[in-house]
N, CA, C and O atoms as a Tinker XYZ file with bonds, in Angstrom:
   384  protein
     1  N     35.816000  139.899000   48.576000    73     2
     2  CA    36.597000  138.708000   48.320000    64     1     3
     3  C     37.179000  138.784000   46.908000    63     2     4     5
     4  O     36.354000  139.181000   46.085000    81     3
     5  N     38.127000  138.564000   46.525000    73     3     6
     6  CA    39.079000  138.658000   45.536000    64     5     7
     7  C     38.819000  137.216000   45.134000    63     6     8     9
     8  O     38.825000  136.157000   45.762000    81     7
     9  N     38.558000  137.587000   43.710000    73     7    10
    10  CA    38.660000  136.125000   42.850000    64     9    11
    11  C     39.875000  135.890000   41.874000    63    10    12    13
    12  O     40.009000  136.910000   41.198000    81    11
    13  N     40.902000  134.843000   41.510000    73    11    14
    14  CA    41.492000  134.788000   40.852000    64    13    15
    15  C     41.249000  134.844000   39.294000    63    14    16    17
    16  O     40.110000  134.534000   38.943000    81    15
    17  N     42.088000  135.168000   38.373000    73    15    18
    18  CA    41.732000  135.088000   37.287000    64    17    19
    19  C     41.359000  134.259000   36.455000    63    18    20    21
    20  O     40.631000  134.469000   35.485000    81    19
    21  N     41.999000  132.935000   36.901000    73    19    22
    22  CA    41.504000  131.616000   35.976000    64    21    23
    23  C     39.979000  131.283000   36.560000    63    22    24    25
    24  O     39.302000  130.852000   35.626000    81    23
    25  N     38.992000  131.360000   38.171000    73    23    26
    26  CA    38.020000  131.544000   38.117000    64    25    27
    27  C     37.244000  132.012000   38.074000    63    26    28    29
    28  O     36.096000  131.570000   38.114000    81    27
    29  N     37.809000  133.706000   37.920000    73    27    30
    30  CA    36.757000  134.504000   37.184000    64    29    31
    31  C     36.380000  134.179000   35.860000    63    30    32    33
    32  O     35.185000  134.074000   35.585000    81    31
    33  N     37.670000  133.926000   34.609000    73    31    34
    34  CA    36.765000  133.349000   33.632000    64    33    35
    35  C     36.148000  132.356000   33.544000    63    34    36    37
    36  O     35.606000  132.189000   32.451000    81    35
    37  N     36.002000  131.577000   34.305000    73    35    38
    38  CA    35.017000  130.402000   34.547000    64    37    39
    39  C     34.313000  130.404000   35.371000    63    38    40    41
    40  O     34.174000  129.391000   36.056000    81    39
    41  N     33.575000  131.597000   35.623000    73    39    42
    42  CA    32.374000  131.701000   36.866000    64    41    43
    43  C     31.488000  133.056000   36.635000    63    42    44    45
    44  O     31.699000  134.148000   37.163000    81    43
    45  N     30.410000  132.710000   35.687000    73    43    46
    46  CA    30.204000  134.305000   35.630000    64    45    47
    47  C     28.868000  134.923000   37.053000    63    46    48    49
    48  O     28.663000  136.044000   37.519000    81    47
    49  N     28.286000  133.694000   37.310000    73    47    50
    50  CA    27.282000  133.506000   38.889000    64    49    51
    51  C     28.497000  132.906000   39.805000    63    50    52    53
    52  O     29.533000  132.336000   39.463000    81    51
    53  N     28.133000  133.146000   40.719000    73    51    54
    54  CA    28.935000  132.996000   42.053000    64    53    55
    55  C     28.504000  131.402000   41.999000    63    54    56    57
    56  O     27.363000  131.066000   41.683000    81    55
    57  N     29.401000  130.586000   42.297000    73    55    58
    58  CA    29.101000  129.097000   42.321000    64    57    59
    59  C     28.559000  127.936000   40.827000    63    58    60    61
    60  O     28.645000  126.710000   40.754000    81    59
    61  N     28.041000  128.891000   39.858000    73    59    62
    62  CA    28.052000  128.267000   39.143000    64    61    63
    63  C     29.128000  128.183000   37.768000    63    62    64    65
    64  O     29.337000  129.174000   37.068000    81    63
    65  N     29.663000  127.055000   37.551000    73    63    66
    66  CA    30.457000  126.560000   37.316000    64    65    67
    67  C     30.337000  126.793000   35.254000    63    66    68    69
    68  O     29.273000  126.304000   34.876000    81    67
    69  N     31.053000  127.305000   34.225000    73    67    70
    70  CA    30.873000  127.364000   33.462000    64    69    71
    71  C     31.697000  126.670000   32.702000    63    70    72    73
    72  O     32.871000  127.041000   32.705000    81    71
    73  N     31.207000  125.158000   31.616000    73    71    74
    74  CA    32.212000  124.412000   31.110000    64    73    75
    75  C     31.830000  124.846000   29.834000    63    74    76    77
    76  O     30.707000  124.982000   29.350000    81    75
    77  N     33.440000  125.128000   29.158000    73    75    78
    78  CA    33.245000  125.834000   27.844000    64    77    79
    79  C     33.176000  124.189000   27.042000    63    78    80    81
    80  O     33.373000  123.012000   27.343000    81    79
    81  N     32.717000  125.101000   25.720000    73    79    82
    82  CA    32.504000  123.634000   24.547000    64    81    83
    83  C     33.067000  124.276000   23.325000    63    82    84    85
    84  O     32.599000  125.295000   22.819000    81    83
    85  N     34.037000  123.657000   22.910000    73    83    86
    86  CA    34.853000  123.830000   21.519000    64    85    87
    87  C     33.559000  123.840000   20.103000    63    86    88    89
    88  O     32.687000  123.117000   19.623000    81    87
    89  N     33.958000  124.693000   19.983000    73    87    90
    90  CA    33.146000  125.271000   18.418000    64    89    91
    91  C     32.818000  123.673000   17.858000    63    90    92    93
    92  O     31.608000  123.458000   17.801000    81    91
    93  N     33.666000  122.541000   17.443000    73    91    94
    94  CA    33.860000  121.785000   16.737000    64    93    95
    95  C     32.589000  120.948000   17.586000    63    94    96    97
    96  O     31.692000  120.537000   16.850000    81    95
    97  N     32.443000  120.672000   19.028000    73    95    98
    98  CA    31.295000  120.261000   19.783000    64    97    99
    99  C     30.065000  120.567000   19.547000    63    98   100   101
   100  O     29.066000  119.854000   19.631000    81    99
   101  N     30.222000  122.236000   19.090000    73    99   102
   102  CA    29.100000  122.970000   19.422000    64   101   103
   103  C     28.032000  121.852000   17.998000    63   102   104   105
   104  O     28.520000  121.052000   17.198000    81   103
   105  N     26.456000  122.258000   18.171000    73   103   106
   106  CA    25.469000  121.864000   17.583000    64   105   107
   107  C     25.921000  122.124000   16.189000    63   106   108   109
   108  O     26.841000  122.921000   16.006000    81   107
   109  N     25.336000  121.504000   15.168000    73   107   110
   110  CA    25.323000  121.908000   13.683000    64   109   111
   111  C     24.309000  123.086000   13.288000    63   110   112   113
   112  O     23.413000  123.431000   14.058000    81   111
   113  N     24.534000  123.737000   11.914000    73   111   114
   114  CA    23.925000  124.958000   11.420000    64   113   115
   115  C     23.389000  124.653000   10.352000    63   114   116   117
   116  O     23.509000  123.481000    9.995000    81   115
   117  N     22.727000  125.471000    9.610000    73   115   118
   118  CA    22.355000  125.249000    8.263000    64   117   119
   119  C     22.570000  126.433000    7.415000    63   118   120   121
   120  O     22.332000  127.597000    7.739000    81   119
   121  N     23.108000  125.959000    6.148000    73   119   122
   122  CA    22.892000  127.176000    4.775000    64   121   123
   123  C     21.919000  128.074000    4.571000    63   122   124   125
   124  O     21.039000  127.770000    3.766000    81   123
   125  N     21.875000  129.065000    5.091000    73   123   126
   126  CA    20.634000  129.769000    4.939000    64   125   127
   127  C     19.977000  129.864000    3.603000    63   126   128   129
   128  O     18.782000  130.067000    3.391000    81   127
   129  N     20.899000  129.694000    2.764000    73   127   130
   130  CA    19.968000  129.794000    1.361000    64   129   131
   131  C     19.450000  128.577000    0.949000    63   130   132   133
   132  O     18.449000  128.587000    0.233000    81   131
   133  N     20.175000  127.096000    1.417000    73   131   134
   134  CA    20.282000  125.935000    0.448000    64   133   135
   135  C     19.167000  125.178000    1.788000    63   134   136   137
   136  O     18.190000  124.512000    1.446000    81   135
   137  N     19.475000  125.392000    3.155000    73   135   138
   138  CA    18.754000  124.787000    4.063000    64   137   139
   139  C     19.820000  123.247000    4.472000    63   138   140   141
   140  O     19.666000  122.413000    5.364000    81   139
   141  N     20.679000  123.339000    3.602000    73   139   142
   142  CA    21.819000  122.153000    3.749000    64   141   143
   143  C     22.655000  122.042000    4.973000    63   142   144   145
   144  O     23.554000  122.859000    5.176000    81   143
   145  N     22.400000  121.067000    5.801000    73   143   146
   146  CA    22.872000  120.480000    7.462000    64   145   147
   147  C     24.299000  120.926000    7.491000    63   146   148   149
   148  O     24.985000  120.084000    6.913000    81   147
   149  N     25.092000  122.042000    7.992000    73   147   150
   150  CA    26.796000  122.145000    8.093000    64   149   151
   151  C     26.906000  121.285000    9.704000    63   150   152   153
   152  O     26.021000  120.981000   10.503000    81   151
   153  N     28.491000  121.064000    9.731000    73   151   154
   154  CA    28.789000  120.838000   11.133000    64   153   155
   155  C     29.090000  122.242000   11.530000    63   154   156   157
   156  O     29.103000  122.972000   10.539000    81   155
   157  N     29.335000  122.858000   12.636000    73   155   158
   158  CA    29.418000  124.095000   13.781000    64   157   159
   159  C     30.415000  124.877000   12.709000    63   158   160   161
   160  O     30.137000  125.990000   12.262000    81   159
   161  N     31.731000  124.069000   12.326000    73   159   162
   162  CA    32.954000  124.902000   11.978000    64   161   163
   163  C     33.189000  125.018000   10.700000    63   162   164   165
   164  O     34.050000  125.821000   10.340000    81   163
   165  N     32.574000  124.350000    9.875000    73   163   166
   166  CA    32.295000  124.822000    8.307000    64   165   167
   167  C     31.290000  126.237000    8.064000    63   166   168   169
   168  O     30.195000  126.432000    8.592000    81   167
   169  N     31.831000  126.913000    7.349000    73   167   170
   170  CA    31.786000  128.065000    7.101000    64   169   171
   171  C     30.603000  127.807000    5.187000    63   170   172   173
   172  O     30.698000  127.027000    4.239000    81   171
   173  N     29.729000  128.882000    5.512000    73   171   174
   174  CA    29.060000  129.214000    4.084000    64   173   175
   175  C     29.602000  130.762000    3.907000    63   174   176   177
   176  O     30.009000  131.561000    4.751000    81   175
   177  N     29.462000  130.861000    2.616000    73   175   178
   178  CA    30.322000  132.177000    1.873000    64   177   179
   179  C     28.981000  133.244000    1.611000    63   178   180   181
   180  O     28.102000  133.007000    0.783000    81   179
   181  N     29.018000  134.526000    2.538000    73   179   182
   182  CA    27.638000  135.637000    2.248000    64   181   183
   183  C     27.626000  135.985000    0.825000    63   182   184   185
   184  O     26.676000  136.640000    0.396000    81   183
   185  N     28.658000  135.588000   -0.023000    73   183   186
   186  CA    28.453000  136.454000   -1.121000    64   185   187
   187  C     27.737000  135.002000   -2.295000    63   186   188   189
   188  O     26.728000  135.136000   -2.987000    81   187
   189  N     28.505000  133.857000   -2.228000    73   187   190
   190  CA    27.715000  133.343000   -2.993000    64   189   191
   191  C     27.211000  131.923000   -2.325000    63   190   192   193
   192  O     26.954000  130.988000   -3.083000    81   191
   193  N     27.116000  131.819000   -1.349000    73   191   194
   194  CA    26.327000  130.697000    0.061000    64   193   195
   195  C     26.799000  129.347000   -0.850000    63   194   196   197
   196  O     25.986000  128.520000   -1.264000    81   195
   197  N     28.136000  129.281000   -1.068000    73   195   198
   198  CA    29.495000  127.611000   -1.192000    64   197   199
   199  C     29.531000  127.729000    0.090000    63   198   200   201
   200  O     29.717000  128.634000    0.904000    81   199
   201  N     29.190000  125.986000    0.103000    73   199   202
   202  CA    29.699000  125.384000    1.497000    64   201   203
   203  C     31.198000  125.259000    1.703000    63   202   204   205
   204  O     31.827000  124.859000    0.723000    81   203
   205  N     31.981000  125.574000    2.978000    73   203   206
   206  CA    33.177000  125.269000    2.950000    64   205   207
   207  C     33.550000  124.549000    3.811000    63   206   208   209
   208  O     32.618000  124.312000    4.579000    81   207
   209  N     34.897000  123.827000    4.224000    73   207   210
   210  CA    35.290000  123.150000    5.575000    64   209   211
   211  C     36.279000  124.074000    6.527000    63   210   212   213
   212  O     36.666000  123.608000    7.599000    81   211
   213  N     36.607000  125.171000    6.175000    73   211   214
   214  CA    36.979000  125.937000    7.302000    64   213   215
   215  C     36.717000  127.271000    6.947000    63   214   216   217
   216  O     35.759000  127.580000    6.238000    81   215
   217  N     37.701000  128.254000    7.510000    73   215   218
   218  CA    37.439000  129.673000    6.916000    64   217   219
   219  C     38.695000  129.832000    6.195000    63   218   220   221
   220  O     38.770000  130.976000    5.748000    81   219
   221  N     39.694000  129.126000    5.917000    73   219   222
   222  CA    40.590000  128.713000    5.216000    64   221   223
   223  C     40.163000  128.324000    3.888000    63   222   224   225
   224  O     40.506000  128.874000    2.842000    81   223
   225  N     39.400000  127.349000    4.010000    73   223   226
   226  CA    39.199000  127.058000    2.373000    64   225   227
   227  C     38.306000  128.311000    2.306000    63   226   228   229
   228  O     38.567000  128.883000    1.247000    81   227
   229  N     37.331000  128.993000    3.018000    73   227   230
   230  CA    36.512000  130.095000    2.291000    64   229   231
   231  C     37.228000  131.125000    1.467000    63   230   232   233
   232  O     36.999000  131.524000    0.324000    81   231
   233  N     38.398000  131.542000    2.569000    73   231   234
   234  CA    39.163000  132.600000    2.487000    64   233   235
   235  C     39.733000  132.498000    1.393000    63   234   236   237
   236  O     39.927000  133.484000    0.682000    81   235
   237  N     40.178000  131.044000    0.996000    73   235   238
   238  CA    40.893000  130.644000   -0.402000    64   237   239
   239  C     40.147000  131.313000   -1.381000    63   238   240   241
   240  O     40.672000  132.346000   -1.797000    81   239
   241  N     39.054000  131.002000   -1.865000    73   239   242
   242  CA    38.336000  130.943000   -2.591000    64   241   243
   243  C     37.729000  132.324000   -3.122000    63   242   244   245
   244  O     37.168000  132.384000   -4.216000    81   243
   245  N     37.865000  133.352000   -2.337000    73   243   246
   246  CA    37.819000  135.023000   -2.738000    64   245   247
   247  C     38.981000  135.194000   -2.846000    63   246   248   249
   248  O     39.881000  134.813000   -2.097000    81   247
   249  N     39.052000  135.963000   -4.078000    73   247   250
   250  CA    40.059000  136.625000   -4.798000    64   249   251
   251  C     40.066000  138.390000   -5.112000    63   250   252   253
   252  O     39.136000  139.195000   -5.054000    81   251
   253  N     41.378000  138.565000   -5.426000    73   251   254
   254  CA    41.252000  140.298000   -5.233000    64   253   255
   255  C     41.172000  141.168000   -4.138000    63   254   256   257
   256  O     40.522000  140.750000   -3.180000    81   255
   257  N     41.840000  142.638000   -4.025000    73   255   258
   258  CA    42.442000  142.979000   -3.053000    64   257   259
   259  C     41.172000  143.396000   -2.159000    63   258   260   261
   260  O     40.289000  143.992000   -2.776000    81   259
   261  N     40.970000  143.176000   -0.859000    73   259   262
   262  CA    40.008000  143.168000   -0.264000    64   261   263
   263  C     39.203000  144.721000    0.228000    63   262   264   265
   264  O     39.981000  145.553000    0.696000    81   263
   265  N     38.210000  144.997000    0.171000    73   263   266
   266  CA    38.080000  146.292000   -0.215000    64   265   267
   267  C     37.773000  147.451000   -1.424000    63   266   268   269
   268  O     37.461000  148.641000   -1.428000    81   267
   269  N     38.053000  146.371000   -2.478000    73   267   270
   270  CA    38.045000  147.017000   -3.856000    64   269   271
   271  C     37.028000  146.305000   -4.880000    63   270   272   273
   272  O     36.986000  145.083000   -5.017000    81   271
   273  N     36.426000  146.975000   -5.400000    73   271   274
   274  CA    35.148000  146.315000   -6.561000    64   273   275
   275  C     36.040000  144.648000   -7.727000    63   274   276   277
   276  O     35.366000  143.911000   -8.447000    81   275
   277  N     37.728000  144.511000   -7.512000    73   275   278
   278  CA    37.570000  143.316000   -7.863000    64   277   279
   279  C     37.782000  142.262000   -7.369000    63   278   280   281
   280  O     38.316000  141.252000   -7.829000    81   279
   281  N     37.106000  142.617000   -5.822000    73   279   282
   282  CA    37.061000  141.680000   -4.940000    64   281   283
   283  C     35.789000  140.766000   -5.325000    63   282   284   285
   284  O     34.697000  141.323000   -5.445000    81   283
   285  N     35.950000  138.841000   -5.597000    73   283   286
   286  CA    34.930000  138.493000   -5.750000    64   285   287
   287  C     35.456000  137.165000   -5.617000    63   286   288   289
   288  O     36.600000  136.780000   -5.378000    81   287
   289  N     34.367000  136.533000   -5.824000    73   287   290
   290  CA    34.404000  134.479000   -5.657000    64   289   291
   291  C     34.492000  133.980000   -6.662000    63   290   292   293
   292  O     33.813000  134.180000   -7.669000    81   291
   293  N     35.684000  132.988000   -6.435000    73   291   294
   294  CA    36.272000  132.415000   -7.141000    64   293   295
   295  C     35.798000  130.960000   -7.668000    63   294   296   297
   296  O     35.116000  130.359000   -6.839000    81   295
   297  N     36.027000  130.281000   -8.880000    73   295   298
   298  CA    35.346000  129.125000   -8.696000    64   297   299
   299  C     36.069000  128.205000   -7.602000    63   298   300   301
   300  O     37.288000  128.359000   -7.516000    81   299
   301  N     35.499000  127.317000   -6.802000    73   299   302
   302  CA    36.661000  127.028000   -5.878000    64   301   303
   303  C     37.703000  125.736000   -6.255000    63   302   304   305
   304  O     38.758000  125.361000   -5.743000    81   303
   305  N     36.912000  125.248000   -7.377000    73   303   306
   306  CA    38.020000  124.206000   -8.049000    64   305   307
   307  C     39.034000  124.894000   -8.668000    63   306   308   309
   308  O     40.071000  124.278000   -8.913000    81   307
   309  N     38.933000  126.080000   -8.975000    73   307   310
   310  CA    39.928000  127.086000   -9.721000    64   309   311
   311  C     40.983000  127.465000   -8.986000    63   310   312   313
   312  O     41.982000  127.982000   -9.486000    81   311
   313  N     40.819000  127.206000   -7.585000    73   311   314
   314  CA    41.869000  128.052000   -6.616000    64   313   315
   315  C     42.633000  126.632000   -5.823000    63   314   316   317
   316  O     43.594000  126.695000   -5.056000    81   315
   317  N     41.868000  125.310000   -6.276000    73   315   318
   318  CA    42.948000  124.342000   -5.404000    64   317   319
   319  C     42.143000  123.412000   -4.523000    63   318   320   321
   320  O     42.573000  122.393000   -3.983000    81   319
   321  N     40.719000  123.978000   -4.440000    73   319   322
   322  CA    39.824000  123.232000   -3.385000    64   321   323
   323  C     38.977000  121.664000   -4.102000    63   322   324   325
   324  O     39.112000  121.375000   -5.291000    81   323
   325  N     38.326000  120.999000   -3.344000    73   323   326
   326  CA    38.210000  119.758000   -3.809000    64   325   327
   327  C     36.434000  119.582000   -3.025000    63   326   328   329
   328  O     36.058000  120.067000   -1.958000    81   327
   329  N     35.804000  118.913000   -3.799000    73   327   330
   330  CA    34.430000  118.779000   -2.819000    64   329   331
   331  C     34.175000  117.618000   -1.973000    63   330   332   333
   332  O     34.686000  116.785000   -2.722000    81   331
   333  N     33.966000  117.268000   -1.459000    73   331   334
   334  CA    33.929000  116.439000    0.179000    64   333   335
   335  C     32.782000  116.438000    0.505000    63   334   336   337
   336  O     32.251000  117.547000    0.453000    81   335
   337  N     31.992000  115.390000    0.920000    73   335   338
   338  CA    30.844000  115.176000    1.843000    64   337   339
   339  C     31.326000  115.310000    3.143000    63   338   340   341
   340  O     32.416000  114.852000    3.487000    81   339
   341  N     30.422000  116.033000    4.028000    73   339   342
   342  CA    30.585000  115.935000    5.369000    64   341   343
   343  C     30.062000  114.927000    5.861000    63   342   344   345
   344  O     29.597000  114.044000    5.140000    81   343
   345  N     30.036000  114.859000    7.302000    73   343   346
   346  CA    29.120000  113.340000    8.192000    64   345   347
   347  C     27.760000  113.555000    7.997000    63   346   348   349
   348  O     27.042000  112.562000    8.117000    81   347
   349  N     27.031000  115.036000    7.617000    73   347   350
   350  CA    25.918000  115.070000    7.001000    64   349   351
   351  C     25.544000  114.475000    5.757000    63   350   352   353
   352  O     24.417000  114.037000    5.527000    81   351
   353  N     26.478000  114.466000    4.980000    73   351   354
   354  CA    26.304000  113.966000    3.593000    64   353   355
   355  C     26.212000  115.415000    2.767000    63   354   356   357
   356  O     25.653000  115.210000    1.690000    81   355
   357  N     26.622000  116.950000    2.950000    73   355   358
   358  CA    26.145000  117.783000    2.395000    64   357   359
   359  C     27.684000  118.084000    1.784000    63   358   360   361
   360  O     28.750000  117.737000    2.292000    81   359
   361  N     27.567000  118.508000    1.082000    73   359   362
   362  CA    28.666000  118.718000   -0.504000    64   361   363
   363  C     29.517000  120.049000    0.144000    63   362   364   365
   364  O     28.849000  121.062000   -0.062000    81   363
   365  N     30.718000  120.338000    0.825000    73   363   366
   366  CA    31.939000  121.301000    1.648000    64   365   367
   367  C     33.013000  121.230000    0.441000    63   366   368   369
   368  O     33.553000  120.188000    0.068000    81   367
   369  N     33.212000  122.408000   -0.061000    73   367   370
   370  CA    34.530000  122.550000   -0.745000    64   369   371
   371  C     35.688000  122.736000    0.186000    63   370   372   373
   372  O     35.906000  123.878000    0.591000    81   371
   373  N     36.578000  121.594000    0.634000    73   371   374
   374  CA    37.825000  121.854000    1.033000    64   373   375
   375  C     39.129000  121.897000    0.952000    63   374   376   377
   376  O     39.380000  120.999000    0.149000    81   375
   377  N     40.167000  122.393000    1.289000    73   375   378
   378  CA    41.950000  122.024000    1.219000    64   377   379
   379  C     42.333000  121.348000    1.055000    63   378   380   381
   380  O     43.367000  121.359000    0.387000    81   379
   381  N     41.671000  119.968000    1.653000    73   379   382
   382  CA    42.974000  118.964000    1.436000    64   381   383
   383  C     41.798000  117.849000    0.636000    63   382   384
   384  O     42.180000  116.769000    0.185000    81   383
């Protein structure tokens, strides 16, 4: 039996039914270093664990050509970013 493509990606058992959930749904995480509550889509930085609100503001916030020893983190008030409480109450440097 031939399955179409829109329910093959939504069926990986025969009959059971798979409803996806947007990242932004998904459960909250924590800072591995700080232990500080993120929501799903805020991003922490491996090199110096700043909370961020997307991978946009992270991305902001490293400077230098990527690949090269003067690749490094930036202060993030230095590059344009602003600090924000999330609905956790935990301190996200973001864009706007």
């Amino acid at each position: 039996m031939e399955v179409s493509t829109a329910t093959r990606s939504q069926t990986l058992i025969p009959g059971l039914r798979i409803t996806r959930v947007s990242k932004a749904h998904q459960p909250p995480h924590r800072n591995s270093k700080t232990n500080e509550l993120l929501r799903n889509i805020e991003q922490v930085c491996p090199v110096c664990f700043e909370n961020f609100a997307s991978n946009g503001a992270g991305d902001k916030h490293r400077v230098g050509e990527i690949g090269t020893p003067e690749r490094r983190c930036a202060e993030p008030s230095t590059v344009g970013l602003v600090l924000k409480k999330n609905k956790y109450g935990t301190l996200v440097w973001s864009a706007k």
